[in-house]
C-alpha positions as semicolon CSV with decimal commas, in nm:
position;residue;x (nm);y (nm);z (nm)
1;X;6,720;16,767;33,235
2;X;6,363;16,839;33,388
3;X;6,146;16,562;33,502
4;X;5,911;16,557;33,180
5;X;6,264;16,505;32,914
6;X;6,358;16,199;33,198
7;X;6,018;16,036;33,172
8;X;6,027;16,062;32,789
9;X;6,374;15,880;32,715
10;X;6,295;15,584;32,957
11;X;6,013;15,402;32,783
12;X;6,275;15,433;32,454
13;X;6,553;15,323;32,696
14;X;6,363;15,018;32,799
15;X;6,253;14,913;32,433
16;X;6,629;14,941;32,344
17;X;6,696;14,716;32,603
18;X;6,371;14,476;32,554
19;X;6,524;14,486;32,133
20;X;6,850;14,387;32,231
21;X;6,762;14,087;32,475
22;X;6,497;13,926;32,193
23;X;6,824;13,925;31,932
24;X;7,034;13,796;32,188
25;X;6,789;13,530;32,246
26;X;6,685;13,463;31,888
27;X;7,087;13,451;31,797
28;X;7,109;13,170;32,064
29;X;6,830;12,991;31,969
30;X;6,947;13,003;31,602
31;X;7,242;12,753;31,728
32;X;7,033;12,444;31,870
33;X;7,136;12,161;31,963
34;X;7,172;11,858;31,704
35;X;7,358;11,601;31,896
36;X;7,547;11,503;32,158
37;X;7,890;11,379;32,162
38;X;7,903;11,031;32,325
39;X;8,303;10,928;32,251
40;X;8,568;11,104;32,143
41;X;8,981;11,069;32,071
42;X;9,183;11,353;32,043
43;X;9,207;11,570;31,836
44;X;8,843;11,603;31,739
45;X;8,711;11,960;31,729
46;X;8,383;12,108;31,636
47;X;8,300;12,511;31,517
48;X;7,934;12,614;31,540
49;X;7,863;12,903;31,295
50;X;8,007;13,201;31,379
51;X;8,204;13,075;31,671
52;X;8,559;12,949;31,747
53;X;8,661;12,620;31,683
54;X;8,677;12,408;32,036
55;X;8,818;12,074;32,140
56;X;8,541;11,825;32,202
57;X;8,492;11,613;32,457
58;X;8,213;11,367;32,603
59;X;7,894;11,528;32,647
60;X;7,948;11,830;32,396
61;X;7,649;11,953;32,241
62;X;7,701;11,968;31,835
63;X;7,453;12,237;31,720
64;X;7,368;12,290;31,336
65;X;7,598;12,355;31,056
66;X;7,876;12,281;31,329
67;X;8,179;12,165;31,143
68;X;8,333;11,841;31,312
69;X;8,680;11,779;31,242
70;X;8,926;11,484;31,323
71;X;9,265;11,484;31,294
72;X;9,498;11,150;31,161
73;X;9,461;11,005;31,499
74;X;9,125;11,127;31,600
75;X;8,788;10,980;31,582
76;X;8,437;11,079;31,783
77;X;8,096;10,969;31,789
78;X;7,782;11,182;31,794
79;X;7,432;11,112;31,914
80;X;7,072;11,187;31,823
81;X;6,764;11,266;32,028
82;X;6,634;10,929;31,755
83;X;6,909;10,701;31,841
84;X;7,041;10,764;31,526
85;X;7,457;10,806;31,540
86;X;7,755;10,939;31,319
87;X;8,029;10,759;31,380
88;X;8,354;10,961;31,243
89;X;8,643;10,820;31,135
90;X;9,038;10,970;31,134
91;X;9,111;11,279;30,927
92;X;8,768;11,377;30,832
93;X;8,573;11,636;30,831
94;X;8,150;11,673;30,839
95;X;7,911;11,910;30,878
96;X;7,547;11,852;31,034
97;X;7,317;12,095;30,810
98;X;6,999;11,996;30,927
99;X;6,839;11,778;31,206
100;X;6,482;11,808;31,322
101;X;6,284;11,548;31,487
102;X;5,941;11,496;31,675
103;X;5,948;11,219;31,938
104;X;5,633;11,216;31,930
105;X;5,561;11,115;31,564
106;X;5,862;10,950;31,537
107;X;5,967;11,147;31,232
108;X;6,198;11,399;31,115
109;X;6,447;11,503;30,880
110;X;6,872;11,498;30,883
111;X;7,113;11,596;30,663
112;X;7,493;11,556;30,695
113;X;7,796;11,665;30,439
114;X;8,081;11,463;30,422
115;X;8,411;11,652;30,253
116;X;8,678;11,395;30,355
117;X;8,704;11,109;30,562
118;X;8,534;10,805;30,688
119;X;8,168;10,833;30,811
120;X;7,946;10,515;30,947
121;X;7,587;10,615;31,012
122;X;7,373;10,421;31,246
123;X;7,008;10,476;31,173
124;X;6,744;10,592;31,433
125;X;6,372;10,637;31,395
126;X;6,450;10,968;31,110
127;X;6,586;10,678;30,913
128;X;6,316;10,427;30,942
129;X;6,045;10,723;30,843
130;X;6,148;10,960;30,621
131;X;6,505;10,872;30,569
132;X;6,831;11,030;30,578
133;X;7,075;11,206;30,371
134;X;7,445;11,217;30,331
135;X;7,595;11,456;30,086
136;X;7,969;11,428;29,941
137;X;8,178;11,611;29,671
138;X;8,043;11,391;29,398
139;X;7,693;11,222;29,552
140;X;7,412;11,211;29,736
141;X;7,335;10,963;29,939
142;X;6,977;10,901;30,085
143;X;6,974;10,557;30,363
144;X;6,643;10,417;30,453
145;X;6,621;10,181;30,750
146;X;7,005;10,093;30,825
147;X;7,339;10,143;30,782
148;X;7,592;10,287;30,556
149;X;7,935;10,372;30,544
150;X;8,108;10,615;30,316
151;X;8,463;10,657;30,279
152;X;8,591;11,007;30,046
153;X;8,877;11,014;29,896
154;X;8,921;10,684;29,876
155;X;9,298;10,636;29,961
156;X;9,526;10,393;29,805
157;X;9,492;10,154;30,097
158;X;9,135;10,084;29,979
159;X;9,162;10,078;29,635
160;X;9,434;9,817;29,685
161;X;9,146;9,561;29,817
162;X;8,876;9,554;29,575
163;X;8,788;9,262;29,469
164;X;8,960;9,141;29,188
165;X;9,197;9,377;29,225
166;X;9,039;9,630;29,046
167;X;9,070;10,038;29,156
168;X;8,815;10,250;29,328
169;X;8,865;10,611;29,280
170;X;8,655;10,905;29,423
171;X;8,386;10,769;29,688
172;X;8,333;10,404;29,855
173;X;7,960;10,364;30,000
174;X;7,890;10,057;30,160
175;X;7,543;9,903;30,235
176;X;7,535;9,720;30,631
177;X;7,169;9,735;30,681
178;X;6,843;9,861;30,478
179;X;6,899;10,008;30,197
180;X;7,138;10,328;30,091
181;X;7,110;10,497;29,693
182;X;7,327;10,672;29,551
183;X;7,287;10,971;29,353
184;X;7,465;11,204;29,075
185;X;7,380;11,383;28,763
186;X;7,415;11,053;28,602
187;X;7,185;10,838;28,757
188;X;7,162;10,640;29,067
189;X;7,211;10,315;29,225
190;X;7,045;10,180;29,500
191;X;7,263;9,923;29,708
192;X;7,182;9,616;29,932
193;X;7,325;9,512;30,245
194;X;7,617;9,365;30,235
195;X;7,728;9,563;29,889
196;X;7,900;9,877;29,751
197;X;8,006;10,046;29,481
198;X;8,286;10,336;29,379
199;X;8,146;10,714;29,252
200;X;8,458;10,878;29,092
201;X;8,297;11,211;29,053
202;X;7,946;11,383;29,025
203;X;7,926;11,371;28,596
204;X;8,070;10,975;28,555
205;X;7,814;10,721;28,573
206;X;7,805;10,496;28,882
207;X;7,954;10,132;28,893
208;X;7,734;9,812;28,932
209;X;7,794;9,718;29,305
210;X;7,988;9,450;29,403
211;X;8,022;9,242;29,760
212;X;8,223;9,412;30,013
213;X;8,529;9,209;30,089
214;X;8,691;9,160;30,452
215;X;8,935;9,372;30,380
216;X;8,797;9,652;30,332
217;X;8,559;9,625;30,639
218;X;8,874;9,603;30,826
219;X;9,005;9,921;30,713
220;X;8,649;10,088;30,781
221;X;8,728;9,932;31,161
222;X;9,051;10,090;31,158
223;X;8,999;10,448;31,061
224;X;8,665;10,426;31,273
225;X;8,824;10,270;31,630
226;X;8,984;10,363;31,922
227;X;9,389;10,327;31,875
228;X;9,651;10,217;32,109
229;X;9,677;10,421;32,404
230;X;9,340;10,579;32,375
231;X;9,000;10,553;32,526
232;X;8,712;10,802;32,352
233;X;8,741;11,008;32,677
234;X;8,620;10,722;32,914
235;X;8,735;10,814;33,270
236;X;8,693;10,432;33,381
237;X;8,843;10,209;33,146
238;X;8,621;9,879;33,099
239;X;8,854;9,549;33,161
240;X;8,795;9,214;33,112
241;X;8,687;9,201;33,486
242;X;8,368;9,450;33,416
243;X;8,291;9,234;33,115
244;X;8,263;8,916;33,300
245;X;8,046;9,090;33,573
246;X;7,846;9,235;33,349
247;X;7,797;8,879;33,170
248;X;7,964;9,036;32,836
249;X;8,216;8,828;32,628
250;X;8,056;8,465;32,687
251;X;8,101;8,211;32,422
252;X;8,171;8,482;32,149
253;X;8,370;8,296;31,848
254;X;8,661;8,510;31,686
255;X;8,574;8,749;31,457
256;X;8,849;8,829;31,183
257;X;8,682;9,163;31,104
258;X;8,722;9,275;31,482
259;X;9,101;9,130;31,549
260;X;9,141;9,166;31,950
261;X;9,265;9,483;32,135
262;X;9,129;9,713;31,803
263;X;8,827;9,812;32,030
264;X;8,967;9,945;32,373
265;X;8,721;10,206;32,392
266;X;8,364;9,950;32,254
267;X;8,294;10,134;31,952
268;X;8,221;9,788;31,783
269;X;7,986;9,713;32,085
270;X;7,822;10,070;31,995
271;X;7,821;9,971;31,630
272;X;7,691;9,640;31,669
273;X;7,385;9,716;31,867
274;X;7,318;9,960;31,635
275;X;7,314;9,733;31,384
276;X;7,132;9,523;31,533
277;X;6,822;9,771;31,608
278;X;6,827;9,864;31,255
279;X;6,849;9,522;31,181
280;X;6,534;9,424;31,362
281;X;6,372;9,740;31,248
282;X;6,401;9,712;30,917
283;X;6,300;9,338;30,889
284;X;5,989;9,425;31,081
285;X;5,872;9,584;30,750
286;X;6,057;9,415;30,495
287;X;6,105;9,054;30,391
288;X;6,430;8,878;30,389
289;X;6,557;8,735;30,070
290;X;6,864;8,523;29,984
291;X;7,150;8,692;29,878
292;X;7,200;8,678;29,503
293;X;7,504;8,458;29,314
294;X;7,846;8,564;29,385
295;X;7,904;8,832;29,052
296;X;7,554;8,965;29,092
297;X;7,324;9,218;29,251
298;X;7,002;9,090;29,216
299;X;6,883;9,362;29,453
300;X;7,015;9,647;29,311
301;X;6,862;9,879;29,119
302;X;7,016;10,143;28,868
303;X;6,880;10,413;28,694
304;X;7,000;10,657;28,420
305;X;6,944;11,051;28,389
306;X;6,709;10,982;28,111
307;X;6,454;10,806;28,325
């Protein structure tokens, strides 16, 4: 080939090549970053679109639409640029579909599917703006300010504690902190702290709320914990020793909720300062009432599809 037929095919060569690296880069930047993981227990794996499912471990970016998956004795806990945190129980499995935030407004938007399992959310600053929402087989769920839990299917271990001994079938959503509603083609219901309510599919209406017993905020601490023998992939194990040092553990008064040795790995230390920011957050803009009677929700709002 002369000189002249060389010079020609180069500038197409180098376009090709130009072409090719801007895919490359926009297919990488089409997988960005959600979260972080900050504790995990085998087996806990995650599969970004398009990609191979991998083992996760502490420090593991989760990027959108990754599926996160725990198996009967895992559990893991991701992190938000927000401070907002999933916390995902045994057996479950969830998908983040959407997380955008600006620190510098404060704002954003997230979006999380739930298809089984136990999943505690532990709002951030998305939460305290525009709010944040869950979606499950047969609701969806939008929390403002707080802290929810949602538990699908329930199992027979929780429907064997509701109060009264009544059945829960479908989906348990409990209210910690601000306020959580709940949403199907029937209507929705709109829950206060402290209360939750059963959704048994997406076309039957939705339950009045009732108080959430002990009981089943144990089980929500079980499925949610660290188990014997594991740590959430903490190198140095924190002992009694550290606590002390640290000044942790002083005059705390037994808590039948968190029964000793559940926690080896702190996820009720993670939950409970969690709680606590959204606690303070939330009453910063909102004024605290008393808790209504016993058999009532005076708090709780419902509304039918014909509204």
């Amino acid at each position: 080939m002369n000189d002249s037929g060389r010079f020609a095919i180069e500038p197409f060569a180098r376009a090709a090549l130009v072409a090719a690296s801007l895919l490359a880069t926009t297919a990488a930047g089409s997988a960005q970053t959600a979260g972080r993981v900050g504790a995990v227990n085998q087996d806990a794996t995650g599969t970004p679109p398009g990609a191979t499912s991998r083992m996760l471990s502490i420090g593991t970016n989760v990027v959108h639409n990754e599926k996160v998956q725990t198996s009967a004795q895992g559990t893991t806990q991701i992190i938000f640029p927000d401070t907002s945190t999933l916390n995902i129980g045994r057996g479950s499995t969830v998908v983040i579909n959407e997380y955008v935030y600006d620190p510098n407004a404060g704002s954003g938007s997230m979006v999380a599917s739930v298809s089984k399992g136990v999943l505690r959310f532990v709002g951030g600053s998305i939460s305290h703006t525009t709010g944040v929402t869950i979606n499950t087989p047969v609701s969806v769920i939008g929390i403002r300010g707080g802290v929810a839990t949602v538990v699908y299917p329930v199992g027979t271990a929780y429907a064997g504690t509701m109060p009264g001994g009544g059945s829960c079938k479908g989906e348990l959503v409990i209210g910690h902190v601000g306020s959580s509603t709940i949403q199907n083609k029937t209507g929705s219901v709109t829950l206060k702290p402290g209360f939750a309510t059963c959704v048994t599919g997406p076309n039957d209406p939705i339950p009045p709320p009732f108080r959430v017993p002990d009981s089943i905020l144990q089980l929500v601490m079980k499925d949610l914990t660290s188990g014997p023998g594991q740590s959430g992939g903490a190198v140095d194990i924190p002992t009694d020793q550290m606590a002390n040092r640290f000044g942790f553990g002083t005059g705390t008064l037994p808590d039948p909720t968190h029964p000793p040795g559940t926690d080896p790995l702190g996820y009720i230390a993670i939950f409970d300062a969690g709680n606590s920011a959204a606690q303070n957050q939330s009453q910063a803009t909102q004024t605290t009432q008393g808790g209504p009677p016993p058999n009532e929700c005076g708090e709780c709002t419902f509304s039918n599809g014909s509204d």
